[in-house]
C-alpha positions as CSV (number, residue, x, y, z in Angstrom):
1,X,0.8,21.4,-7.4
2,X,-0.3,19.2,-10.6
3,X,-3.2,18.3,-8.4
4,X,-3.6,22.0,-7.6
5,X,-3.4,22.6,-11.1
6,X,-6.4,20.8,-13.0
7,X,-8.5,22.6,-14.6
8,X,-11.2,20.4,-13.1
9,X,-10.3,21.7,-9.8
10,X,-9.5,25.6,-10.6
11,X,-13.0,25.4,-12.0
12,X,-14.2,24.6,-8.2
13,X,-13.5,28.4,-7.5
14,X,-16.5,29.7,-8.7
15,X,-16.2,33.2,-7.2
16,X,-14.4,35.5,-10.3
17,X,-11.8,36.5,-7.2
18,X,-10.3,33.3,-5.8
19,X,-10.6,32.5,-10.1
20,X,-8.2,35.2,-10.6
21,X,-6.2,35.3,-7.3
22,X,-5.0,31.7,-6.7
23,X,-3.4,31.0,-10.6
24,X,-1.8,34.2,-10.2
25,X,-0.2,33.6,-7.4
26,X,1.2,30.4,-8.8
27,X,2.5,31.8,-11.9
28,X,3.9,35.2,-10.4
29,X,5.3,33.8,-7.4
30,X,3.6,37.0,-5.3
31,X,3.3,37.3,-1.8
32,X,-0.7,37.2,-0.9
33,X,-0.5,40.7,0.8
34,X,1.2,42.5,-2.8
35,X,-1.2,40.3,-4.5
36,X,-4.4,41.6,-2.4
37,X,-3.4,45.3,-3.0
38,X,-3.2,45.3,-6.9
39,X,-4.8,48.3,-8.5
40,X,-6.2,48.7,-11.8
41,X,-2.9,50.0,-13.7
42,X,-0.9,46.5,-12.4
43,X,-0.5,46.0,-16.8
44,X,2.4,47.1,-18.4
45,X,4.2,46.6,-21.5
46,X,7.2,46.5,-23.1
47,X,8.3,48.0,-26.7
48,X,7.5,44.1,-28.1
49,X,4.3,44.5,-26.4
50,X,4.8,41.8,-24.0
51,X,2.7,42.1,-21.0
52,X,3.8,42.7,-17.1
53,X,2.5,42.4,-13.7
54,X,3.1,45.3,-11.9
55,X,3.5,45.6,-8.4
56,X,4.3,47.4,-4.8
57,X,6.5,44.6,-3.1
58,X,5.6,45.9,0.1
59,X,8.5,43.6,2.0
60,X,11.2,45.1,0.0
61,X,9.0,49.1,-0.3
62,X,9.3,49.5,-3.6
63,X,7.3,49.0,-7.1
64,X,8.5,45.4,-9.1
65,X,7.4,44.2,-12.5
66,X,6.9,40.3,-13.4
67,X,6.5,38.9,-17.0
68,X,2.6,37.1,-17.5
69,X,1.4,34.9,-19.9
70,X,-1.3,36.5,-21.9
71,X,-4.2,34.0,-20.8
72,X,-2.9,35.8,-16.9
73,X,-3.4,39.4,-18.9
74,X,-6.6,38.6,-20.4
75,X,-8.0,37.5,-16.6
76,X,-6.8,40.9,-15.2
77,X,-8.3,42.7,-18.1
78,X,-11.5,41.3,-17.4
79,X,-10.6,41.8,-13.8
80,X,-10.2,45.1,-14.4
81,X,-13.2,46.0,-16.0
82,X,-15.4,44.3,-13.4
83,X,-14.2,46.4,-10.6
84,X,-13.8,49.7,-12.7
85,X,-17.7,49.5,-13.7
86,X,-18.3,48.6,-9.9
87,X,-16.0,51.2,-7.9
88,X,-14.5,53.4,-10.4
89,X,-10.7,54.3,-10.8
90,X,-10.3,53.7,-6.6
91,X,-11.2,50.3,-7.0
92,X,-8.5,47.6,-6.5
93,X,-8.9,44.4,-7.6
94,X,-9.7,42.1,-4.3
95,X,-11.8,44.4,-2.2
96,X,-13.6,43.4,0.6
97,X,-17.3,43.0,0.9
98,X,-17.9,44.9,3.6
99,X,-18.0,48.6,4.5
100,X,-16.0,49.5,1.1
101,X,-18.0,51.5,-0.9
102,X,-14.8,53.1,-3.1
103,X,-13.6,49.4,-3.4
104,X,-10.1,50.6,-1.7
105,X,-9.8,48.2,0.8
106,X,-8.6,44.8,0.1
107,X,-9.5,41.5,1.3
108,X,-8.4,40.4,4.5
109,X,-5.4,37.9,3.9
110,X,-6.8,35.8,6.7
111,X,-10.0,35.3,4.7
112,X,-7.7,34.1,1.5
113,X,-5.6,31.5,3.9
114,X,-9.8,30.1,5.1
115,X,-10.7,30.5,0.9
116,X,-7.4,28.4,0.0
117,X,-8.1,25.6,2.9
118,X,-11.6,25.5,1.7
119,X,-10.7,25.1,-1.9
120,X,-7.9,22.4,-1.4
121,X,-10.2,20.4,1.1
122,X,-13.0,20.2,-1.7
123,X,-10.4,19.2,-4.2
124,X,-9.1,16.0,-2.0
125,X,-5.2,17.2,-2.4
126,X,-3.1,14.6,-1.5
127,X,0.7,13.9,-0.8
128,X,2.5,10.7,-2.3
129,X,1.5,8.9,0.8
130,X,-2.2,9.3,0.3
131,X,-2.8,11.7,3.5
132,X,-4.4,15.0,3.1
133,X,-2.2,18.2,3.0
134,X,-2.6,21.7,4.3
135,X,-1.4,24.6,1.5
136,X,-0.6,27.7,2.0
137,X,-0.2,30.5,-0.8
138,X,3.5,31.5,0.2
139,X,4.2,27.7,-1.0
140,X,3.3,28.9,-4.2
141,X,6.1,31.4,-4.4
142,X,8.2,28.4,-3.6
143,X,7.2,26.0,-5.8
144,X,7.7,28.9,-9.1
145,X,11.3,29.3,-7.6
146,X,11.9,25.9,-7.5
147,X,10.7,25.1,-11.0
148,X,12.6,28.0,-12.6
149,X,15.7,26.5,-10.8
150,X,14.6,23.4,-12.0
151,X,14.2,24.1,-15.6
152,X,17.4,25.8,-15.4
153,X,16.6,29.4,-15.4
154,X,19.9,31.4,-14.2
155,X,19.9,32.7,-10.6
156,X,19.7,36.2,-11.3
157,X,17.0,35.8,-13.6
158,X,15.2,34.1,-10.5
159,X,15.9,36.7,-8.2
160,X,14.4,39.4,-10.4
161,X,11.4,37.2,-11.0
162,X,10.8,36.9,-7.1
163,X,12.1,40.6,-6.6
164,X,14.8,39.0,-3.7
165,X,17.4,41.7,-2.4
166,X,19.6,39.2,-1.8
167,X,21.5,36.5,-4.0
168,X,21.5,33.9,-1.2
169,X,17.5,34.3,-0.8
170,X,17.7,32.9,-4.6
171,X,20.7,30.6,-4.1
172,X,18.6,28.7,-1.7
173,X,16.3,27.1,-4.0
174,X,19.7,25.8,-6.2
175,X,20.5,23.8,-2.9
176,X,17.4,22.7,-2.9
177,X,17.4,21.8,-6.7
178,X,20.7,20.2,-6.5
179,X,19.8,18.4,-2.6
180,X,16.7,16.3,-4.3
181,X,18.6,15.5,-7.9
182,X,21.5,14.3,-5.7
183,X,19.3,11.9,-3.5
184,X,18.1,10.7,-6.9
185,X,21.5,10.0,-8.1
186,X,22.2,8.1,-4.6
187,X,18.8,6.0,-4.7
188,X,19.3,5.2,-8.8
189,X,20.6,2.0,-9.2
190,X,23.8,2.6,-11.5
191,X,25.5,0.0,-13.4
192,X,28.4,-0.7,-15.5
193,X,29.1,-2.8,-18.5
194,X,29.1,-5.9,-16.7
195,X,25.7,-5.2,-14.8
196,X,27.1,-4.9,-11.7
197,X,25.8,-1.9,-8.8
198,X,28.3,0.7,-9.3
199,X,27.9,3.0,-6.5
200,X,29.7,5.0,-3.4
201,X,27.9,4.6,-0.2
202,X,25.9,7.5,1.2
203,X,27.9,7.6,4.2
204,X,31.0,7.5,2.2
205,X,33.7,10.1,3.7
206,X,34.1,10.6,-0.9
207,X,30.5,11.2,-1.5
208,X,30.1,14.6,-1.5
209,X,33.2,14.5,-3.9
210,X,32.1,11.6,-6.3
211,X,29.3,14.1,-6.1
212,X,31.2,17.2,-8.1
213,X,33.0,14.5,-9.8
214,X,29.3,13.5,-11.6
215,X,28.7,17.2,-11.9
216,X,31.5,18.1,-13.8
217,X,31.9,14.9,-15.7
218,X,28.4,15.8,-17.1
219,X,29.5,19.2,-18.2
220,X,32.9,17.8,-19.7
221,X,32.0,14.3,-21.1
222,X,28.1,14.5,-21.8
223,X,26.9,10.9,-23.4
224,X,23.6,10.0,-24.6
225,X,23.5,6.8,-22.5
226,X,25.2,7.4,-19.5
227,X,28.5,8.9,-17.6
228,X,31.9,8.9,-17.9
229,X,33.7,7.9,-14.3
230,X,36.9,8.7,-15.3
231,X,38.8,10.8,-12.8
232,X,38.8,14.5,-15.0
233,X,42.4,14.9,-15.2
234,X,42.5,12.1,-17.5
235,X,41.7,11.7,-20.9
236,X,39.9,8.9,-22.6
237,X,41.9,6.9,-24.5
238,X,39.1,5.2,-26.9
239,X,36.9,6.9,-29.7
240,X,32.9,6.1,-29.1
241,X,34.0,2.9,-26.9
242,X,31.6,3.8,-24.0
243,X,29.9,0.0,-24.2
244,X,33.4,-1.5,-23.6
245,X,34.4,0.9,-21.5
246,X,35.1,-0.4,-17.6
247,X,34.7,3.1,-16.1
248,X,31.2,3.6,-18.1
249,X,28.4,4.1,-15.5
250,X,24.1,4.2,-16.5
251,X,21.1,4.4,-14.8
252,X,17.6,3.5,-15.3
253,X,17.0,6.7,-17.0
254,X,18.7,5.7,-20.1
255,X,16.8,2.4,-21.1
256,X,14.8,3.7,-23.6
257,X,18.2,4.5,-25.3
258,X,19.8,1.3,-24.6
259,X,17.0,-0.6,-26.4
260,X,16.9,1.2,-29.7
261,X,20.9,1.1,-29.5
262,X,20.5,-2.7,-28.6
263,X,18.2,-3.1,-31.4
264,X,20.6,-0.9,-34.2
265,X,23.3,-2.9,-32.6
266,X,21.4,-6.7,-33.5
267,X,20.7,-5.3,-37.2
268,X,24.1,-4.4,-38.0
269,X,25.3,-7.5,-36.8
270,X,23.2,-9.6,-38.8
271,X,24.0,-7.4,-42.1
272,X,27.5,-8.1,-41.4
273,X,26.9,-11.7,-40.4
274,X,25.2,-11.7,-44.3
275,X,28.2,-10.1,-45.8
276,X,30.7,-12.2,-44.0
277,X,32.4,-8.5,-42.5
278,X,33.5,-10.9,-39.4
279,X,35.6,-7.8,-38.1
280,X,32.4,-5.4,-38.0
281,X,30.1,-9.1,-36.4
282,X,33.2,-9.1,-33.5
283,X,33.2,-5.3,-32.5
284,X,29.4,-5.1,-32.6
285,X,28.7,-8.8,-30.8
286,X,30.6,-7.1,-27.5
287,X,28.4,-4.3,-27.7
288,X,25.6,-6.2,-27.7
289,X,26.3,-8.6,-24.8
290,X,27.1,-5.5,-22.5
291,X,23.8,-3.7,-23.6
292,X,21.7,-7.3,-22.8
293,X,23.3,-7.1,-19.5
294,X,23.2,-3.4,-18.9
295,X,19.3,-3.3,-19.9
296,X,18.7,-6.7,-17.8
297,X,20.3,-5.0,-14.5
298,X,18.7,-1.9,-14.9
299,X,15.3,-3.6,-15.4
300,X,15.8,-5.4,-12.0
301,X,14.8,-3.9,-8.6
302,X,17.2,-6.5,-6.6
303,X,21.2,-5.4,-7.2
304,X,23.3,-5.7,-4.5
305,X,26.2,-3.2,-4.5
306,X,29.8,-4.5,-5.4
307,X,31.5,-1.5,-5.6
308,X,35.4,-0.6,-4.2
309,X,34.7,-1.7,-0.6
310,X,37.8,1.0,0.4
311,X,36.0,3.8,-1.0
312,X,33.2,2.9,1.8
């Protein structure tokens, strides 16, 4: 989708229609066959004066509204005009070339699947493998429900967005959501103060539970460097002690903040060193050891695991 996403490759659609057609499908998330039937009163707005797509979803047989950007208004403006000067007030936004004189008849949506191929051939779309990849448009529909997921965005605010009848048809981009961020999880290497691999086997009859565990640790112990694996019901007995902490996990994502803590860490040791505040040089000298180690394990490809072998 970045690829997709250029603007060095949307400016390979020359033709004002595939122009307009293809970005709004990614941002809208509609299906090509509501998409091919817009009309020329698909603008609405709110009392703030916010602009919305509207549509028939013609799944579901009934009219839906989608919020736009305004760069996505402006395109159907100008859209809008074209095709009014051209067919009147029948015209609808993608007619067909042929045999339309009143502009009512849309595009056929297998000449938008040949239009799409076409377009993503010229602009050389690859997967992470290198190896060319075939795209449909309904995998734009996809990709916005993933991402709103992915940012966050609440269910139901999802499920309006895609006009779904159902809450599972939303709920099953949260299990995809949460299936890729937990194969993350598994594949990051995760270390605790000492350096050593800190993690429960894949396999592991307590994975899908250390899983939760993570989850809910986040929401009820969130630290700016890492996570807390103590089991929930109990309560930490130290105050900010995280970096001597033997249940303290990390992961790769967090280096940039062990550094600058590493490096706050090394100044106030060495004002305390000029001082003579040997109290403040001991606390702060553990802290750094277990930061030198953590950042040096983390910056390593090669850890072997040597977690609780009964736990596998």
């Amino acid at each position: 989708m970045v690829q997709l996403e250029l603007p060095s490759n949307l400016d390979k659609l020359t033709d004002p229609r595939w122009r307009l057609l293809i970005p709004l499908l990614m941002e809208t998330g509609l299906r090509i066959t509501d998409a091919l039937h817009l009309g020329q009163d698909c603008i609405v707005r709110d009392h703030q004066n916010a602009p919305y797509l509207r549509y028939y979803n013609r799944k579901m047989k009934r009219e839906a509204l989608v919020p736009i950007t305004e760069q996505l208004e402006h395109d159907l403006t100008t859209r809008i005009d074209a095709v009014h000067r051209e067919h009147g007030v029948s015209g609808i936004l993608f007619p067909r070339e042929l045999h339309n004189y009143t502009g009512a008849h849309p595009i056929n949506s297998s000449q938008t699947f040949k239009i799409l191929n076409d377009w993503t051939n010229a602009c050389d779309i690859r997967n992470e493998h290198g190896h060319p990849v075939h795209v449909t448009a309904h995998q734009f529909r996809h990709t916005l429900g993933t991402r709103l997921i992915n940012n966050d965005v609440p269910q139901e605010v999802v499920r309006k967005i895609l006009d779904h009848s159902s809450t599972e048809m939303t709920a099953h981009y949260a299990r995809l959501h949460d299936d890729t961020v937990r194969r993350h999880w598994e594949r990051a290497r995760k270390v605790d103060i000492h350096g050593r691999a800190a993690a429960i086997s894949d396999s592991s009859a307590l994975a899908d539970a250390a899983w939760t565990k993570h989850h809910l640790g986040k929401v009820t112990a969130a630290l700016p460097n890492g996570y807390c694996g103590l089991p929930l019901q109990k309560s930490c007995p130290h105050s900010n002690a995280c970096l001597t902490c033997a249940v303290f996990v990390t992961t790769a994502e967090f280096l940039p903040q062990h550094r600058e803590q590493l490096d706050h860490t090394r100044g106030i040791i060495e004002r305390a060193e000029k001082y003579g505040q040997l109290r403040i040089v001991e606390m702060n000298t553990k802290v750094a050891e277990n930061l030198s180690t953590i950042i040096t394990a983390l910056e390593t490809t090669d850890i072997t695991p040597t977690g609780d072998q009964d736990a596998r």
